[in-house]
PABA-794567 format. One record per residue (C-alpha): residue number from 0; y, z negated, x; residue in one letter. Coordinates in steps of 0.2 Angstrom, whole numbers, plus 5000, padded with zeros to 4 digits. Example, Ala and Ser with C-alpha at 12.3 -4.5 7.8 and 13.67 -1.06 7.14 Angstrom:
% PABA-794567
{i:0	c2:4978	c3:4961	c1:5062	aa:A}
{i:1	c2:4995	c3:4964	c1:5068	aa:S}
END
This chain:
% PABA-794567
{i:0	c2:5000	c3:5000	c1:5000	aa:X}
{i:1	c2:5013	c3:4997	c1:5013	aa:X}
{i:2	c2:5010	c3:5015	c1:5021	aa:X}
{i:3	c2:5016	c3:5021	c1:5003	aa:X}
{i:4	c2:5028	c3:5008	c1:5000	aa:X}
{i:5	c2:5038	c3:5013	c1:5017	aa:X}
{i:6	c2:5040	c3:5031	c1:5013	aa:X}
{i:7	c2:5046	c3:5026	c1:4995	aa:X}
{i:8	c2:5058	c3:5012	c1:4995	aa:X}
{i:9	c2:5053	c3:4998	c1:4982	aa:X}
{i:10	c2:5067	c3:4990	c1:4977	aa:X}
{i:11	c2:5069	c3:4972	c1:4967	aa:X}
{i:12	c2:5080	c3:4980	c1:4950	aa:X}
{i:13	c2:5088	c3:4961	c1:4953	aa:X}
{i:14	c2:5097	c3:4966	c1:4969	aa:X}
{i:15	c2:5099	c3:4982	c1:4964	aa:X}
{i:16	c2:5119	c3:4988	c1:4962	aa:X}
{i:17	c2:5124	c3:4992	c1:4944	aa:X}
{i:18	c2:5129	c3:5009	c1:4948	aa:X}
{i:19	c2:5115	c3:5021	c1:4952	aa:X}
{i:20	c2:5114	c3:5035	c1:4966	aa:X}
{i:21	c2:5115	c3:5053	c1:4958	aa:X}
{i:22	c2:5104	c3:5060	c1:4970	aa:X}
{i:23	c2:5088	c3:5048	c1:4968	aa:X}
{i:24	c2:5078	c3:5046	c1:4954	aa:X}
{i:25	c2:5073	c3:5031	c1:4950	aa:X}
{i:26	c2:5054	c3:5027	c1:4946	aa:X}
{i:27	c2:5049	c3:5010	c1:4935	aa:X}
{i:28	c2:5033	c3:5003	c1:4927	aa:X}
{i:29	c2:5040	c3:5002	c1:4909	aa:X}
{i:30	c2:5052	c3:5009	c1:4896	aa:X}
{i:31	c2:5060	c3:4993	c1:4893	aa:X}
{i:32	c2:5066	c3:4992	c1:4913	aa:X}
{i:33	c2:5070	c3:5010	c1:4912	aa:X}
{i:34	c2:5082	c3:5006	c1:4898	aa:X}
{i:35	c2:5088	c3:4991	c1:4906	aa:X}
{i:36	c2:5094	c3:5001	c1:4923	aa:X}
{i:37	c2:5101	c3:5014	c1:4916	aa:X}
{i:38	c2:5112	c3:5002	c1:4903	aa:X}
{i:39	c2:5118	c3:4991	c1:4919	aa:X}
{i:40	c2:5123	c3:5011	c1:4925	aa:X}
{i:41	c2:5131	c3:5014	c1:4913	aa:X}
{i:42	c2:5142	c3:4998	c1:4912	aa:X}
{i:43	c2:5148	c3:5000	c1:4929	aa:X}
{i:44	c2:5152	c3:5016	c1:4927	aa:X}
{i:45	c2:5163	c3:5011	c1:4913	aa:X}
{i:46	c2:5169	c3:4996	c1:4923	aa:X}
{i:47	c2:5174	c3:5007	c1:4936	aa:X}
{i:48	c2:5186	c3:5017	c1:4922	aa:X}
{i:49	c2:5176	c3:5033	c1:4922	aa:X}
{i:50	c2:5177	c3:5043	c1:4906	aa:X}
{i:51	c2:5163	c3:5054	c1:4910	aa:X}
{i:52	c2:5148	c3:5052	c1:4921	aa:X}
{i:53	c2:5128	c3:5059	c1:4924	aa:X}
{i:54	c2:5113	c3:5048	c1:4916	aa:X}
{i:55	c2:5105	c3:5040	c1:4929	aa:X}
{i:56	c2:5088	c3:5046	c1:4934	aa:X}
{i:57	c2:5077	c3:5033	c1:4929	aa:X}
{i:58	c2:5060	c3:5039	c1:4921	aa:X}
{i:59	c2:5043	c3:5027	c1:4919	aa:X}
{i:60	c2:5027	c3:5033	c1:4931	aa:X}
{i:61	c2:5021	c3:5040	c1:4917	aa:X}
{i:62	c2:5036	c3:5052	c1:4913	aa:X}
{i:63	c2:5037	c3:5057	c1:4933	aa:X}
{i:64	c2:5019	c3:5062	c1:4932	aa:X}
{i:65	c2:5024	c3:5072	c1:4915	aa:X}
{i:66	c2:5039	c3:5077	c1:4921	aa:X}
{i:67	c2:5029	c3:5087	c1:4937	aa:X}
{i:68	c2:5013	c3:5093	c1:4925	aa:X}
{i:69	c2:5027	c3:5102	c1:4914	aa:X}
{i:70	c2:5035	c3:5110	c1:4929	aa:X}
{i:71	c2:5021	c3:5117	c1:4937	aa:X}
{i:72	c2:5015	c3:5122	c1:4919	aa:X}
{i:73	c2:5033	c3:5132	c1:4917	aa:X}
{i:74	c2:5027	c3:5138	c1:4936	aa:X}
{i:75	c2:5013	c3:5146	c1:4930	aa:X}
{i:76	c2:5002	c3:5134	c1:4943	aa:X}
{i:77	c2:4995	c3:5125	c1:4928	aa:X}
{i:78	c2:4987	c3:5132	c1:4914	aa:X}
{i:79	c2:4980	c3:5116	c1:4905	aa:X}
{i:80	c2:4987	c3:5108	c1:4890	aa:X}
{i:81	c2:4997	c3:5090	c1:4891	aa:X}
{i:82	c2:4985	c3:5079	c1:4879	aa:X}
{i:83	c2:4997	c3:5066	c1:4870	aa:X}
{i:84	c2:4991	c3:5049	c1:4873	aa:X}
{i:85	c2:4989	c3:5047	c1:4854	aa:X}
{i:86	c2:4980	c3:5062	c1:4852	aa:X}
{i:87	c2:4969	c3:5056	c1:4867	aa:X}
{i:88	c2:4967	c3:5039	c1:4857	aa:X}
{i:89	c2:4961	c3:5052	c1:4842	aa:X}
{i:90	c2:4947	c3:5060	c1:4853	aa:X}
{i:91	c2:4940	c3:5042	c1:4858	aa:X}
{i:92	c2:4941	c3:5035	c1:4841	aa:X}
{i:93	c2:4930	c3:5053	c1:4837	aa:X}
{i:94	c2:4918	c3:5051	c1:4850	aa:X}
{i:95	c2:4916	c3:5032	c1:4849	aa:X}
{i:96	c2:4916	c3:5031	c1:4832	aa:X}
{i:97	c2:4902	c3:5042	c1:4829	aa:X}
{i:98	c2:4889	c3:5033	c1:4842	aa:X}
{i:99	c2:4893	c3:5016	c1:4835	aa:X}
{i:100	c2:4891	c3:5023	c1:4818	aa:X}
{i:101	c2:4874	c3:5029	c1:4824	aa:X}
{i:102	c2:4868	c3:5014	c1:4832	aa:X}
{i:103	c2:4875	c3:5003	c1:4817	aa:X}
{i:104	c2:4888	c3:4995	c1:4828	aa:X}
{i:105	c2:4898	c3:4983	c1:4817	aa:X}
{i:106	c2:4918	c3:4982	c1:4818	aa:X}
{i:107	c2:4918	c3:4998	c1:4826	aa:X}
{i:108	c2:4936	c3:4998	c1:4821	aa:X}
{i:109	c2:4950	c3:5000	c1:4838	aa:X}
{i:110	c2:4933	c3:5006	c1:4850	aa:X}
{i:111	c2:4943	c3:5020	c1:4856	aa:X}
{i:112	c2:4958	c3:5012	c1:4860	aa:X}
{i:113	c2:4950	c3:4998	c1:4870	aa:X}
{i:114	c2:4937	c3:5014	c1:4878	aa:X}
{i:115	c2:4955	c3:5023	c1:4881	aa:X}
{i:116	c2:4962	c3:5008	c1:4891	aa:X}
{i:117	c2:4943	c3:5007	c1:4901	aa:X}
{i:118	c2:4946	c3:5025	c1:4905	aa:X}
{i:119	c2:4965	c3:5023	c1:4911	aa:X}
{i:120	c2:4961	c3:5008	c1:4922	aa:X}
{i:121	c2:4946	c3:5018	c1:4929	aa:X}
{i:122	c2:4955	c3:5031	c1:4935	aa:X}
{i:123	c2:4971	c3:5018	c1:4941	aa:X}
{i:124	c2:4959	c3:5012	c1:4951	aa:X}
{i:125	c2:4952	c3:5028	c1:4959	aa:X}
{i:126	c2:4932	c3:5021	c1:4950	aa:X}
{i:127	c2:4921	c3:5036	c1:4950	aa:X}
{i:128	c2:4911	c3:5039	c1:4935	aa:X}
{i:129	c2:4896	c3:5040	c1:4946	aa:X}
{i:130	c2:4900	c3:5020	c1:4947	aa:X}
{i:131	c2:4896	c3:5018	c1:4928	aa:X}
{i:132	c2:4879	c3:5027	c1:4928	aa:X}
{i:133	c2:4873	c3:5015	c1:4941	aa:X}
{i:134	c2:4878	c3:5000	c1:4928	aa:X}
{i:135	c2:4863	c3:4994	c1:4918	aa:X}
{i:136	c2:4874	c3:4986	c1:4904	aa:X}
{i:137	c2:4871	c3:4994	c1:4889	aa:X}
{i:138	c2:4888	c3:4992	c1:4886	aa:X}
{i:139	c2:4892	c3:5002	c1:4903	aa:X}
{i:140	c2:4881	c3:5016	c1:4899	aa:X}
{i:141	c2:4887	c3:5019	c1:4881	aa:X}
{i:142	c2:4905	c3:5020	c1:4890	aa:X}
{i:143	c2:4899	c3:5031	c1:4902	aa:X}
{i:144	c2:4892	c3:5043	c1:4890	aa:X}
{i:145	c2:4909	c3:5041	c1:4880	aa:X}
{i:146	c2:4919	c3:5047	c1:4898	aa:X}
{i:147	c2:4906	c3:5062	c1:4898	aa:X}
{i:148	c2:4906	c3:5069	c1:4881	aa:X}
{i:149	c2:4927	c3:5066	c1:4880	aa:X}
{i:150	c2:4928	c3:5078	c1:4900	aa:X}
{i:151	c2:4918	c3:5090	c1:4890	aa:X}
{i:152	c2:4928	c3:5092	c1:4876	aa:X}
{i:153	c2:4942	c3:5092	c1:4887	aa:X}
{i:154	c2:4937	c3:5105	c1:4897	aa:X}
{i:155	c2:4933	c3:5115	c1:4880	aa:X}
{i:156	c2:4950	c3:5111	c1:4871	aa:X}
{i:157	c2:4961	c3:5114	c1:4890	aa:X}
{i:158	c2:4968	c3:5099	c1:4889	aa:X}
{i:159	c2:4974	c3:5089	c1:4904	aa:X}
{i:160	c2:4972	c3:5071	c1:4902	aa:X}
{i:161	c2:4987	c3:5058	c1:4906	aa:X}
{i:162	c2:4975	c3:5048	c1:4915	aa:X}
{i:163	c2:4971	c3:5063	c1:4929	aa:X}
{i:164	c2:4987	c3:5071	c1:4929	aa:X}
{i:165	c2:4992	c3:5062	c1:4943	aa:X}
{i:166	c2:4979	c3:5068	c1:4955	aa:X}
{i:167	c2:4982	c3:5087	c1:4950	aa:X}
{i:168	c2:5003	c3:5092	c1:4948	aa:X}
{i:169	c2:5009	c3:5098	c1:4965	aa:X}
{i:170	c2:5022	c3:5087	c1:4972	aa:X}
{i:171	c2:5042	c3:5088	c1:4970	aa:X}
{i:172	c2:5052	c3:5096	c1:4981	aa:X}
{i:173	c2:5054	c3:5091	c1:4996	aa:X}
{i:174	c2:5073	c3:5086	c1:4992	aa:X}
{i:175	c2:5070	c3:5076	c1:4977	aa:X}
{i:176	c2:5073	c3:5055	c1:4985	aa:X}
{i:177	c2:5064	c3:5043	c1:4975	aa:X}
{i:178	c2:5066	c3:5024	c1:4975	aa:X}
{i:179	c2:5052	c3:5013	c1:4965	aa:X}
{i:180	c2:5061	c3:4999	c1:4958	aa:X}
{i:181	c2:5050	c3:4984	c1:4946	aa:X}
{i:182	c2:5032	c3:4987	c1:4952	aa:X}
{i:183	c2:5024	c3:4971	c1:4957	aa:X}
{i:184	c2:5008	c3:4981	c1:4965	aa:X}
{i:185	c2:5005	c3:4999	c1:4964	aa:X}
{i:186	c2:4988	c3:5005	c1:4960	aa:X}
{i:187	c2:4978	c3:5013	c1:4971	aa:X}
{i:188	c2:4981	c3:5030	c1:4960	aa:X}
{i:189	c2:5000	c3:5028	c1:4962	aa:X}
{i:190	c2:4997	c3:5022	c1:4982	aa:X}
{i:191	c2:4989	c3:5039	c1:4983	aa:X}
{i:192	c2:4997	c3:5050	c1:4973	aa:X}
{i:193	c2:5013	c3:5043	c1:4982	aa:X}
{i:194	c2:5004	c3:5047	c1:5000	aa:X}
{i:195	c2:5001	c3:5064	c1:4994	aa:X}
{i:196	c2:5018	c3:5069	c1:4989	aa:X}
{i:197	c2:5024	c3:5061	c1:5006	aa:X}
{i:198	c2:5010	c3:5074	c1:5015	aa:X}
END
Protein backbone atom coordinates (compact mmCIF):
# COMPACT_ATOMS: atom_id res chain seq x y z
CA UNK A 1 0.00 0.00 0.00
CA UNK A 2 2.68 2.59 0.64
CA UNK A 3 4.21 2.01 -2.96
CA UNK A 4 0.60 3.17 -4.30
CA UNK A 5 -0.08 5.63 -1.57
CA UNK A 6 3.33 7.63 -2.54
CA UNK A 7 2.52 8.06 -6.15
CA UNK A 8 -1.07 9.24 -5.29
CA UNK A 9 -0.99 11.57 -2.43
CA UNK A 10 -3.52 10.58 0.38
CA UNK A 11 -4.55 13.47 2.04
CA UNK A 12 -6.51 13.75 5.54
CA UNK A 13 -10.00 16.06 4.04
CA UNK A 14 -9.46 17.59 7.82
CA UNK A 15 -6.14 19.36 6.75
CA UNK A 16 -7.13 19.81 3.55
CA UNK A 17 -7.63 23.74 2.40
CA UNK A 18 -11.17 24.70 1.62
CA UNK A 19 -10.47 25.88 -1.90
CA UNK A 20 -9.60 22.93 -4.18
CA UNK A 21 -6.90 22.84 -7.06
CA UNK A 22 -8.41 22.92 -10.58
CA UNK A 23 -6.01 20.78 -12.02
CA UNK A 24 -6.39 17.69 -9.58
CA UNK A 25 -9.27 15.51 -9.20
CA UNK A 26 -9.94 14.58 -6.11
CA UNK A 27 -10.86 10.89 -5.45
CA UNK A 28 -13.02 9.78 -1.97
CA UNK A 29 -14.60 6.52 -0.64
CA UNK A 30 -18.19 8.02 -0.46
CA UNK A 31 -20.76 10.38 -1.82
CA UNK A 32 -21.46 12.07 1.38
CA UNK A 33 -17.37 13.24 1.51
CA UNK A 34 -17.60 13.91 -1.93
CA UNK A 35 -20.46 16.32 -1.25
CA UNK A 36 -18.71 17.51 1.78
CA UNK A 37 -15.45 18.83 -0.11
CA UNK A 38 -16.86 20.18 -2.81
CA UNK A 39 -19.45 22.35 -0.34
CA UNK A 40 -16.17 23.54 1.70
CA UNK A 41 -14.97 24.63 -2.18
CA UNK A 42 -17.42 26.26 -2.71
CA UNK A 43 -17.65 28.46 0.31
CA UNK A 44 -14.23 29.53 -0.05
CA UNK A 45 -14.60 30.37 -3.14
CA UNK A 46 -17.39 32.60 -2.15
CA UNK A 47 -15.46 33.87 0.73
CA UNK A 48 -12.82 34.75 -1.31
CA UNK A 49 -15.54 37.19 -3.40
CA UNK A 50 -15.67 35.21 -6.57
CA UNK A 51 -18.89 35.32 -8.54
CA UNK A 52 -18.06 32.55 -10.89
CA UNK A 53 -15.76 29.63 -10.30
CA UNK A 54 -15.14 25.61 -11.84
CA UNK A 55 -16.77 22.69 -9.56
CA UNK A 56 -14.26 21.01 -8.06
CA UNK A 57 -13.12 17.64 -9.16
CA UNK A 58 -14.17 15.36 -6.69
CA UNK A 59 -15.74 12.01 -7.73
CA UNK A 60 -16.25 8.57 -5.42
CA UNK A 61 -13.84 5.30 -6.58
CA UNK A 62 -16.58 4.20 -7.91
CA UNK A 63 -17.32 7.22 -10.43
CA UNK A 64 -13.48 7.43 -11.37
CA UNK A 65 -13.69 3.76 -12.31
CA UNK A 66 -16.95 4.84 -14.35
CA UNK A 67 -15.87 7.76 -15.47
CA UNK A 68 -12.56 5.79 -17.36
CA UNK A 69 -14.93 2.59 -18.56
CA UNK A 70 -17.22 5.32 -20.44
CA UNK A 71 -14.24 6.90 -22.02
CA UNK A 72 -12.63 4.13 -23.34
CA UNK A 73 -16.28 3.06 -24.43
CA UNK A 74 -16.61 6.60 -26.47
CA UNK A 75 -12.71 5.34 -27.68
CA UNK A 76 -13.93 2.55 -29.17
CA UNK A 77 -11.40 0.40 -26.76
CA UNK A 78 -14.33 -0.96 -24.98
CA UNK A 79 -17.15 -2.65 -26.32
CA UNK A 80 -18.96 -3.91 -23.29
CA UNK A 81 -22.06 -2.55 -21.55
CA UNK A 82 -21.82 -0.51 -17.92
CA UNK A 83 -24.18 -3.03 -15.87
CA UNK A 84 -25.99 -0.57 -13.15
CA UNK A 85 -25.47 -1.71 -9.82
CA UNK A 86 -29.14 -2.19 -9.50
CA UNK A 87 -29.52 -4.08 -12.35
CA UNK A 88 -26.62 -6.28 -11.19
CA UNK A 89 -28.54 -6.51 -7.80
CA UNK A 90 -31.56 -7.76 -10.31
CA UNK A 91 -29.48 -10.57 -11.91
CA UNK A 92 -28.36 -12.06 -8.39
CA UNK A 93 -31.87 -11.73 -7.01
CA UNK A 94 -32.63 -14.08 -10.58
CA UNK A 95 -30.00 -16.34 -10.29
CA UNK A 96 -30.25 -16.81 -6.38
CA UNK A 97 -33.54 -16.87 -6.22
CA UNK A 98 -34.26 -19.66 -8.39
CA UNK A 99 -31.69 -22.15 -6.70
CA UNK A 100 -33.05 -21.33 -3.26
CA UNK A 101 -36.33 -21.78 -4.54
CA UNK A 102 -35.12 -25.17 -5.81
CA UNK A 103 -33.54 -26.43 -2.86
CA UNK A 104 -36.61 -25.03 -0.69
CA UNK A 105 -34.33 -22.43 0.99
CA UNK A 106 -36.51 -20.50 3.34
CA UNK A 107 -36.32 -16.49 3.65
CA UNK A 108 -34.89 -16.47 0.38
CA UNK A 109 -35.72 -12.87 0.36
CA UNK A 110 -32.34 -9.93 -0.09
CA UNK A 111 -29.97 -13.38 -1.22
CA UNK A 112 -28.81 -11.34 -4.03
CA UNK A 113 -28.00 -8.36 -2.32
CA UNK A 114 -25.98 -10.07 0.32
CA UNK A 115 -24.39 -12.53 -2.88
CA UNK A 116 -23.82 -8.98 -4.69
CA UNK A 117 -21.74 -7.67 -1.60
CA UNK A 118 -19.84 -11.44 -1.38
CA UNK A 119 -19.01 -10.87 -5.06
CA UNK A 120 -17.88 -7.03 -4.63
CA UNK A 121 -15.57 -7.72 -1.67
CA UNK A 122 -14.14 -10.89 -3.65
CA UNK A 123 -13.05 -8.91 -6.14
CA UNK A 124 -11.75 -5.71 -3.50
CA UNK A 125 -9.75 -8.12 -2.47
CA UNK A 126 -8.27 -9.67 -5.56
CA UNK A 127 -9.99 -13.67 -4.11
CA UNK A 128 -10.01 -15.82 -7.22
CA UNK A 129 -13.07 -17.74 -7.85
CA UNK A 130 -10.79 -20.87 -7.97
CA UNK A 131 -10.64 -20.09 -4.02
CA UNK A 132 -14.49 -20.77 -3.59
CA UNK A 133 -14.38 -24.14 -5.41
CA UNK A 134 -11.77 -25.38 -2.99
CA UNK A 135 -14.37 -24.42 -0.06
CA UNK A 136 -16.39 -27.36 1.25
CA UNK A 137 -19.21 -25.29 2.75
CA UNK A 138 -22.23 -25.77 1.17
CA UNK A 139 -22.87 -22.38 1.57
CA UNK A 140 -19.48 -21.62 -0.38
CA UNK A 141 -20.23 -23.80 -3.26
CA UNK A 142 -23.76 -22.59 -3.81
CA UNK A 143 -22.09 -18.94 -3.98
CA UNK A 144 -19.51 -20.23 -6.24
CA UNK A 145 -21.99 -21.63 -8.56
CA UNK A 146 -23.99 -18.13 -8.18
CA UNK A 147 -20.48 -16.28 -9.48
CA UNK A 148 -20.44 -18.71 -12.49
CA UNK A 149 -23.82 -18.72 -13.75
CA UNK A 150 -24.02 -14.55 -13.21
CA UNK A 151 -20.03 -14.31 -15.52
CA UNK A 152 -22.03 -16.46 -18.09
CA UNK A 153 -24.80 -14.37 -18.36
CA UNK A 154 -22.57 -11.50 -18.45
CA UNK A 155 -20.65 -12.64 -21.08
CA UNK A 156 -24.08 -13.46 -22.91
CA UNK A 157 -25.86 -10.08 -22.14
CA UNK A 158 -21.93 -7.87 -22.82
CA UNK A 159 -22.23 -6.32 -19.70
CA UNK A 160 -19.29 -5.13 -17.75
CA UNK A 161 -19.67 -5.56 -14.25
CA UNK A 162 -18.71 -2.59 -11.63
CA UNK A 163 -16.94 -4.98 -9.55
CA UNK A 164 -14.26 -5.88 -12.58
CA UNK A 165 -14.22 -2.67 -14.26
CA UNK A 166 -11.31 -1.59 -12.37
CA UNK A 167 -8.95 -4.26 -13.65
CA UNK A 168 -9.96 -3.66 -17.45
CA UNK A 169 -10.35 0.53 -18.42
CA UNK A 170 -7.03 1.88 -19.69
CA UNK A 171 -5.67 4.41 -17.48
CA UNK A 172 -5.97 8.39 -17.56
CA UNK A 173 -3.87 10.46 -19.23
CA UNK A 174 -0.75 10.76 -18.19
CA UNK A 175 -1.65 14.62 -17.18
CA UNK A 176 -4.55 13.98 -15.17
CA UNK A 177 -3.05 14.67 -11.09
CA UNK A 178 -5.03 12.87 -8.68
CA UNK A 179 -5.08 13.18 -4.89
CA UNK A 180 -7.03 10.37 -2.65
CA UNK A 181 -8.40 12.21 0.26
CA UNK A 182 -10.78 10.04 3.22
CA UNK A 183 -9.59 6.41 2.51
CA UNK A 184 -8.57 4.80 5.79
CA UNK A 185 -7.09 1.52 3.84
CA UNK A 186 -7.18 0.92 0.14
CA UNK A 187 -8.03 -2.40 -1.07
CA UNK A 188 -5.90 -4.35 -2.63
CA UNK A 189 -8.00 -3.70 -5.96
CA UNK A 190 -7.56 -0.08 -5.64
CA UNK A 191 -3.70 -0.65 -4.41
CA UNK A 192 -3.46 -2.25 -7.89
CA UNK A 193 -5.34 -0.62 -9.93
CA UNK A 194 -3.56 2.65 -8.61
CA UNK A 195 -0.06 0.71 -9.44
CA UNK A 196 -1.19 0.17 -12.83
CA UNK A 197 -2.22 3.67 -13.77
CA UNK A 198 1.29 4.81 -12.12
CA UNK A 199 3.09 1.96 -14.84
Amino acid sequence: MDEAVSLFPLVDPAAATDELRADVTVVVPTRRLAHHLRARHDAACLARGLATWRTAAVVTWAELIRRLFDADRASGMQQGRWLDPGHAVVAWETIAGREAEESGVLAAKGLGARAQRSWNLLHDHQIPLAALREDASPEVQAFARWCEQYQRRGRRQGWVDPAEAAACVRPPPSTTMFELAGFDVLTPLQQATLLRFAA
